[in-house]
C-alpha positions as CSV (number, residue, x, y, z in Angstrom):
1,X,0.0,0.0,0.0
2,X,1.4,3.4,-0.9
3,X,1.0,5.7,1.4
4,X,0.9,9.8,0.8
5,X,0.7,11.4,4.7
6,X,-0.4,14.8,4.7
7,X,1.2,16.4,7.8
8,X,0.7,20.1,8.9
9,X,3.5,20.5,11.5
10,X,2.0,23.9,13.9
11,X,5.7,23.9,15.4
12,X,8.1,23.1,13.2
13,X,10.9,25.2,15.2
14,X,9.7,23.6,18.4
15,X,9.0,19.8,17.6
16,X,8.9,17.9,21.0
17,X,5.7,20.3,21.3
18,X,4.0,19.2,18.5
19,X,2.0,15.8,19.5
20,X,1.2,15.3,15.3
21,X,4.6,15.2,14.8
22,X,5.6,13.0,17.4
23,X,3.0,10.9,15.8
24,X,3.6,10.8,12.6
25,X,7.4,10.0,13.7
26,X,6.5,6.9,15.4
27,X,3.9,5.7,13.2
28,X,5.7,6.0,9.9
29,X,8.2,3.9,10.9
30,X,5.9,1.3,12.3
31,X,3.6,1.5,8.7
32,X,6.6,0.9,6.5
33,X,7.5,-2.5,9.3
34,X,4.0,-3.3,8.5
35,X,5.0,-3.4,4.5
36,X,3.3,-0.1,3.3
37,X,5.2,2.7,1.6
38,X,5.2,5.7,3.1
39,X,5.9,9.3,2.2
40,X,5.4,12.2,4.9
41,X,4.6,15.6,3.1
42,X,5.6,18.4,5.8
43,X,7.8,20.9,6.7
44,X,10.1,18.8,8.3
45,X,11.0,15.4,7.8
46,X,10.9,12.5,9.8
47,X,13.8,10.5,11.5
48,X,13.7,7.1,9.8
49,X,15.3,7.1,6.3
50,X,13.2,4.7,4.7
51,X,9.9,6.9,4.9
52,X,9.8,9.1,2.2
53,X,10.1,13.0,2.6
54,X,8.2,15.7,-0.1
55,X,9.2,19.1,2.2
56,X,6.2,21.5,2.4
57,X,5.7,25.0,3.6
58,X,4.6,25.3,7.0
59,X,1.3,27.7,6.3
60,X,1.7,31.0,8.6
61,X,-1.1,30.5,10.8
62,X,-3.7,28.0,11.9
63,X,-6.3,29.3,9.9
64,X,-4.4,29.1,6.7
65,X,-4.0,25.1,7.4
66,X,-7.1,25.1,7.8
67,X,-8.8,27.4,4.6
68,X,-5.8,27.6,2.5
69,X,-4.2,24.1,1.4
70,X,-3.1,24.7,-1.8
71,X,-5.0,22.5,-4.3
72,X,-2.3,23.4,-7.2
73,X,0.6,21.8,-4.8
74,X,-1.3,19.6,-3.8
75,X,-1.9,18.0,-7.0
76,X,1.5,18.0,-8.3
77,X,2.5,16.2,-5.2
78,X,0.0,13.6,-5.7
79,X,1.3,13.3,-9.6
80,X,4.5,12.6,-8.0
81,X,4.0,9.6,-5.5
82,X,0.7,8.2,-6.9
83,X,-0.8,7.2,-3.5
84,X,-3.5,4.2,-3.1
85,X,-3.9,6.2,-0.1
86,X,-3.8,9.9,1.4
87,X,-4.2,10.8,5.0
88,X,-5.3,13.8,5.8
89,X,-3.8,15.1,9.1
90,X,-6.0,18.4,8.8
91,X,-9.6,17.3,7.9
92,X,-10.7,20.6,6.9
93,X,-8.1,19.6,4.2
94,X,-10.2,17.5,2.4
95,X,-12.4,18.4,0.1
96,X,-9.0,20.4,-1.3
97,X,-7.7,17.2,-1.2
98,X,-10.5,15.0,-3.3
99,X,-10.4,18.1,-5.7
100,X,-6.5,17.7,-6.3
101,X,-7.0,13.9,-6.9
102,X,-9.4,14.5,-9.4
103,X,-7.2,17.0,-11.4
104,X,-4.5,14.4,-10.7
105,X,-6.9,11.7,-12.5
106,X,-6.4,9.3,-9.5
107,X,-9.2,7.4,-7.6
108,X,-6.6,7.1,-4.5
109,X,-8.8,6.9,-0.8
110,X,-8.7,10.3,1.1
111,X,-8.2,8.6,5.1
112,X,-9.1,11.6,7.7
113,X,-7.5,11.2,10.6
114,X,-9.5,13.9,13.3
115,X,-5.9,15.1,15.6
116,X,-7.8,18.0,16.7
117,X,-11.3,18.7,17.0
118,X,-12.7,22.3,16.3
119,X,-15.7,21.6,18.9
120,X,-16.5,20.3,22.6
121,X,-20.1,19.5,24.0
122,X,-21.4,20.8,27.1
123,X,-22.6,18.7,30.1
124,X,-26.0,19.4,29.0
125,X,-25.2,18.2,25.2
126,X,-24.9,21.4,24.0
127,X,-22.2,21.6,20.9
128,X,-19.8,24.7,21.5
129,X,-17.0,25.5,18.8
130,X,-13.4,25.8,20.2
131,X,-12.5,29.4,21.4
132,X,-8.8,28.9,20.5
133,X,-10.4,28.5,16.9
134,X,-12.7,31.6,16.9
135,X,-10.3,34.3,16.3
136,X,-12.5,37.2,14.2
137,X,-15.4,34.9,14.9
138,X,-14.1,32.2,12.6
139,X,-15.1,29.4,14.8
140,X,-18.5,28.7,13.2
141,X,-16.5,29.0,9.8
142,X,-13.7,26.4,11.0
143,X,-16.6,23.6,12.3
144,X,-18.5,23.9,9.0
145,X,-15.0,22.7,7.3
146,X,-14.1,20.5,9.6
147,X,-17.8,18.7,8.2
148,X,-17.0,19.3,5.3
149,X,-14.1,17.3,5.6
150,X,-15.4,14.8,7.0
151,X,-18.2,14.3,4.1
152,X,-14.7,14.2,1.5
153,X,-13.2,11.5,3.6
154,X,-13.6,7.4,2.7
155,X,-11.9,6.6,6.0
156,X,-11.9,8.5,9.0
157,X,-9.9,7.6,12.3
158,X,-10.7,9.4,15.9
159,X,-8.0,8.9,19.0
160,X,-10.8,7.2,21.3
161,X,-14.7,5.7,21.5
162,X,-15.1,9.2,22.9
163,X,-13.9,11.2,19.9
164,X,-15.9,9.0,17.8
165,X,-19.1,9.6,19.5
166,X,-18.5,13.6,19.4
167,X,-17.6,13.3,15.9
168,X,-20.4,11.0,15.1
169,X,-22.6,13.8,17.1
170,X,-21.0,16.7,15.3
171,X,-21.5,15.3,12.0
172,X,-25.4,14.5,12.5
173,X,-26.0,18.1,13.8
174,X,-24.1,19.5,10.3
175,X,-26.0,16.7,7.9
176,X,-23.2,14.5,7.3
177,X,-23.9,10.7,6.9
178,X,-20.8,9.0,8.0
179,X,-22.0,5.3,7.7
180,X,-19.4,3.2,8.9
181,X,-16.5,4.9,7.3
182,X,-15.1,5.5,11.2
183,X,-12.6,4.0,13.1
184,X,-11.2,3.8,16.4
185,X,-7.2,3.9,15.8
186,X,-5.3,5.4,19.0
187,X,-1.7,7.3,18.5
188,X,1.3,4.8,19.2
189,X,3.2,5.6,22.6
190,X,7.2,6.8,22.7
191,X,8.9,3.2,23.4
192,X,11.3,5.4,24.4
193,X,9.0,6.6,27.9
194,X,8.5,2.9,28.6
195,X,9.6,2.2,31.9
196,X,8.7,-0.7,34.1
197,X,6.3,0.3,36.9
198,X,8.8,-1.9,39.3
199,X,11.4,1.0,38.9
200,X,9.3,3.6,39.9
201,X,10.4,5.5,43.3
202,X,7.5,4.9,45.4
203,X,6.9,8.3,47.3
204,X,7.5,8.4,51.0
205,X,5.0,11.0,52.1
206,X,6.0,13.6,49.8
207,X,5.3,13.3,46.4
208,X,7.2,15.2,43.0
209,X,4.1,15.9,40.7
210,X,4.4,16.9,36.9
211,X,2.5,19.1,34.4
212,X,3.4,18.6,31.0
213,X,0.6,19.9,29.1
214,X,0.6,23.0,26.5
215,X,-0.4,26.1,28.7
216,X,-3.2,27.8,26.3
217,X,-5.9,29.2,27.7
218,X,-8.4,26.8,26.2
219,X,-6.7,23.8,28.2
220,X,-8.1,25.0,31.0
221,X,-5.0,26.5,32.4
222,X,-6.4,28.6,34.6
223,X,-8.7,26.1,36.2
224,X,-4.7,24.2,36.5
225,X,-3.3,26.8,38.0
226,X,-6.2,27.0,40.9
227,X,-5.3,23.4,41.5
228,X,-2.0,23.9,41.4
229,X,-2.1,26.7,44.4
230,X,-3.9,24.2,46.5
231,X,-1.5,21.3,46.1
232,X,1.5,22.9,47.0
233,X,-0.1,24.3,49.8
234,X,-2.4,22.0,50.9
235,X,-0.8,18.2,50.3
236,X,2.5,17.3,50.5
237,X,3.2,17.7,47.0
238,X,5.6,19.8,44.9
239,X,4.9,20.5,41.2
240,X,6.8,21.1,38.2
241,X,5.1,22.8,35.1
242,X,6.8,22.2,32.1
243,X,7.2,25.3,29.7
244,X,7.1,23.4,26.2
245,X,7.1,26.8,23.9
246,X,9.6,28.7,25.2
247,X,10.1,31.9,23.1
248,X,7.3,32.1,20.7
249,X,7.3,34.5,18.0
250,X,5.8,37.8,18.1
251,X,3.1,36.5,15.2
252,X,2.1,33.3,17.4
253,X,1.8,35.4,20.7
254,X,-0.4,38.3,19.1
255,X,-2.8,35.6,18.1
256,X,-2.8,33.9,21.6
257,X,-0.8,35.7,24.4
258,X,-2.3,33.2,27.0
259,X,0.7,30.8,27.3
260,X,3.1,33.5,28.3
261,X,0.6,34.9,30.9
262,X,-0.1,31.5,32.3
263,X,3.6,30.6,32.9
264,X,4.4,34.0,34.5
265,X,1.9,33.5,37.1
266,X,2.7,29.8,37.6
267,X,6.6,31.1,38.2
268,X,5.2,33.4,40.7
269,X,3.9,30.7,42.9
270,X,6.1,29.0,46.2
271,X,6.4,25.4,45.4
272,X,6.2,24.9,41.5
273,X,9.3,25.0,39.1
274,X,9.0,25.7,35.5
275,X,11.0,23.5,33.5
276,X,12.1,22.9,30.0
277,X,13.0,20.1,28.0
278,X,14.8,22.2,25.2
279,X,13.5,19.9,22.4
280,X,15.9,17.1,24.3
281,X,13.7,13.9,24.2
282,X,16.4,12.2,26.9
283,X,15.9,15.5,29.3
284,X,12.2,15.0,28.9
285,X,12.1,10.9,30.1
286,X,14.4,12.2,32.8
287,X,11.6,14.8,33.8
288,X,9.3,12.2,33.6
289,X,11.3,9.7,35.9
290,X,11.7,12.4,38.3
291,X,7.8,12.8,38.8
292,X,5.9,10.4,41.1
293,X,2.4,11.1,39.4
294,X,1.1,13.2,36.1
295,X,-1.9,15.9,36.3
296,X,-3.8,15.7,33.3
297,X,-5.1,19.3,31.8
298,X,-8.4,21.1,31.8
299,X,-9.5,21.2,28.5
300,X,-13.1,21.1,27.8
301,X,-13.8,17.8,25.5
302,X,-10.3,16.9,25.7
303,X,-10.3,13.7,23.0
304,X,-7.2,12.2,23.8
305,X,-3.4,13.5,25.2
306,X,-0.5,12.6,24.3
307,X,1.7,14.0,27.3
308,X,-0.8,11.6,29.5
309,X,0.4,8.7,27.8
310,X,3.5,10.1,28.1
311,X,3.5,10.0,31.9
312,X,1.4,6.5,31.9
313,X,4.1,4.7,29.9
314,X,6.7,5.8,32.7
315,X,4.5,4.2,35.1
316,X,3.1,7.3,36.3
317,X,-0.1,7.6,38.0
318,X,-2.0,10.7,35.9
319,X,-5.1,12.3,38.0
320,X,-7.6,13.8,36.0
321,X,-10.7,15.9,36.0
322,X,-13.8,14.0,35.1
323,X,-14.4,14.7,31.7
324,X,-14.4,14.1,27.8
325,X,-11.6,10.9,27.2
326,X,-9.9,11.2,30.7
327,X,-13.3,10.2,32.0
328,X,-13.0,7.0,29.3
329,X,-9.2,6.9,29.8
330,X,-8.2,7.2,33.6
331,X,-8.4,4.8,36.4
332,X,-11.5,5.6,38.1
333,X,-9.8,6.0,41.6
334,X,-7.6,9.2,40.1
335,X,-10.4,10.9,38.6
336,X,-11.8,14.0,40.5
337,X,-15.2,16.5,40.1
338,X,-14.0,19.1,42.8
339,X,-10.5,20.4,44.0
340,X,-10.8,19.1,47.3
341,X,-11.5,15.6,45.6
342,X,-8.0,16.2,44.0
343,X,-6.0,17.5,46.8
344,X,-7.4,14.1,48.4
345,X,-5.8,12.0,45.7
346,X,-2.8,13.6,45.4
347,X,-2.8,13.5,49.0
348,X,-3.2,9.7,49.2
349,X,-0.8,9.4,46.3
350,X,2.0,10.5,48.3
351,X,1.5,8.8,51.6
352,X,-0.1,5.7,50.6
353,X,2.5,3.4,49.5
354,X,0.1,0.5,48.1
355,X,-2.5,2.7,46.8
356,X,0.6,4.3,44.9
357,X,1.8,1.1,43.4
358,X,-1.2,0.1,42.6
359,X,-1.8,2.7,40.0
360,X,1.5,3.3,38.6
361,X,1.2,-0.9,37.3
362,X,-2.7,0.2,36.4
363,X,-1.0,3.3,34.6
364,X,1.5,1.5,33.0
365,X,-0.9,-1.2,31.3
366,X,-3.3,1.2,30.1
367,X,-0.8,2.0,27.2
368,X,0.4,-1.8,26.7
369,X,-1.8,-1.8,23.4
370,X,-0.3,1.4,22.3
371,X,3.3,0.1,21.2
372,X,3.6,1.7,17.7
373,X,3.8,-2.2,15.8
374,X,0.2,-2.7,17.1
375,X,-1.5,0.4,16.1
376,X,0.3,0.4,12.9
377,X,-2.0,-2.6,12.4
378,X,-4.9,-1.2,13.3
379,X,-4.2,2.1,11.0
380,X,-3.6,-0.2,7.7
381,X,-7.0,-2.3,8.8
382,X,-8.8,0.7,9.1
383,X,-7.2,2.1,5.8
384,X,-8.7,-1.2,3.3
């Protein structure tokens, strides 16, 4: 199976941030194990040689990924590696995508794989587009492609059973039929943040607690930061935040100045570090073997995270608020409605020795059918 894997990279001077490049670098890999031939069209390639590389521009801004995908380019690419298949990485991407193939007088399957979602629903059911999306009011504009994607896909692949229900949901409320065209396919975990749970350092009444989730606004960061007074305060628990942008460019912050604001007021606080990885994927598994447990982030409708699995693979308990995929996801004994609920379990996390080891082997399983040769499977099932 030829392969053509469209990949919009958001950071492509800051990589260890950007989760669809960290998948597409292990799954490409894994694919071509699996027999298929892959190419990766982006702005940066991946690490293994035998994946193909077309280089792309990275577009300026989200919304250009998004409305502005370059039908002529996109054409000539697919002239030039004559796919059976073409994943789109931005669905919004493809019905720019099904025109190109038929310029390119190709019947190749468009395969939408939905990364990032545009949307969240309310307790109450209620559909809300995402605010980090709605810059000049273009979040109705952005959900409308993002179905109209969906209606130019064959395939279509969602992180979790909860991203497929709020897909399935979206694309009802927007008139699109997506028969049985969608499938469950999680993102492969780093078997380089594989650790076994026997070598985790138990906590001994104090425990180290990590953060490792992009600080936007819309992640719920202020909700985090709440929690994260009370911790450090109120359990025996210190906390480091990890700073994954670093400098951002003046362009990025005028659109969304909220990462910035957020990690000045988390330095302010007694009792949390901010930390960096610097794009060092040893330094960050060394971060992660220095924690005891992960906090999960706040982000209404979150459909799946990377930077949990992360933590999980390390054998690293991850508390959670109750909603969206971490609801689906985590243990039920780490999941919390209220901030005193989560002070509790951080609280028992750090002086309860069993309950502790316990959950880092529970944490550590729940990403044994993530190794990158088993969803690689999965991905080429779901693409016949």
């Amino acid at each position: 199976m030829r392969v053509l894997y469209l990949l919009n990279v958001s950071n492509p001077h800051k990589l260890s941030a950007d989760s669809g490049f960290t998948f597409a670098e292990l799954l490409a890999p894994a694919l071509t194990d699996a027999g298929a031939k892959v190419t990766v069209a982006a702005p940066v390639a991946t690490g293994d040689g035998r994946v193909g590389f077309e280089p792309t521009t990275a577009p300026a801004t989200k919304y250009r990924a998004r409305f502005d995908p370059g039908v002529n380019e996109l054409a000539a690419l697919i002239r030039r590696t004559k796919p059976e298949v073409v994943v789109a990485n931005q669905i919004e991407a493809a019905p720019a995508i099904r025109a190109a193939l038929l310029e390119a007088g190709t019947d190749a399957l468009i395969a939408g794989y939905c990364h990032y979602l545009p949307f969240s629903f309310t307790a109450d059911g209620r559909l809300v587009t995402d605010p980090s999306l709605d810059d000049g009011g273009l979040g109705d504009s952005v959900l409308l492609a993002f179905a109209a994607g969906l209606a130019a896909c064959d395939r279509l692949l969602a992180h979790s059973s909860t991203a497929a229900s709020w897909i399935t949901a979206a694309a009802a409320r927007t008139g699109v039929d997506l028969g049985v065209k969608l499938h469950v396919v999680p993102a492969p975990r780093d078997e380089r943040l594989v650790r076994d749970p026997a070598d985790v350092a138990v906590p001994d009444g104090t425990a180290a607690a990590l953060y490792n989730h992009r600080l936007y606004a819309h992640y719920g960061t202020a909700a985090f930061t709440a929690l994260a007074r009370r911790l450090v305060t109120e359990a025996p628990v210190t906390l480091t935040v990890m700073d994954l942008f670093g400098t951002r460019s003046p362009e990025r912050i005028r659109l969304d100045p909220s990462p910035e604001r957020h990690r000045d007021e988390l330095a302010a606080l007694d009792g949390i570090t901010i930390a960096s990885d610097r794009g060092d994927r040893i330094r960050y598994r060394n971060l992660l073997a220095d924690a005891h447990f992960g906090i999960a982030p706040f982000r209404p409708g979150c459909p799946w995270s990377m930077s949990v699995i992360d933590c999980q693979g390390m054998g690293l308990p991850v508390i959670a608020p109750r909603t969206g995929w971490l609801a689906e996801h985590i243990d039920d004994d780490l999941l919390f409605d209220t901030p005193d609920q989560a002070v509790a379990i951080a609280t028992r996390l750090a002086t309860d020795a069993e309950f502790y080891r316990v959950h880092a082997k529970r944490a550590h399983a729940a990403t044994a059918d993530l190794a990158p040769a088993a969803v690689a499977a999965r991905y080429l099932e779901a693409l016949r």
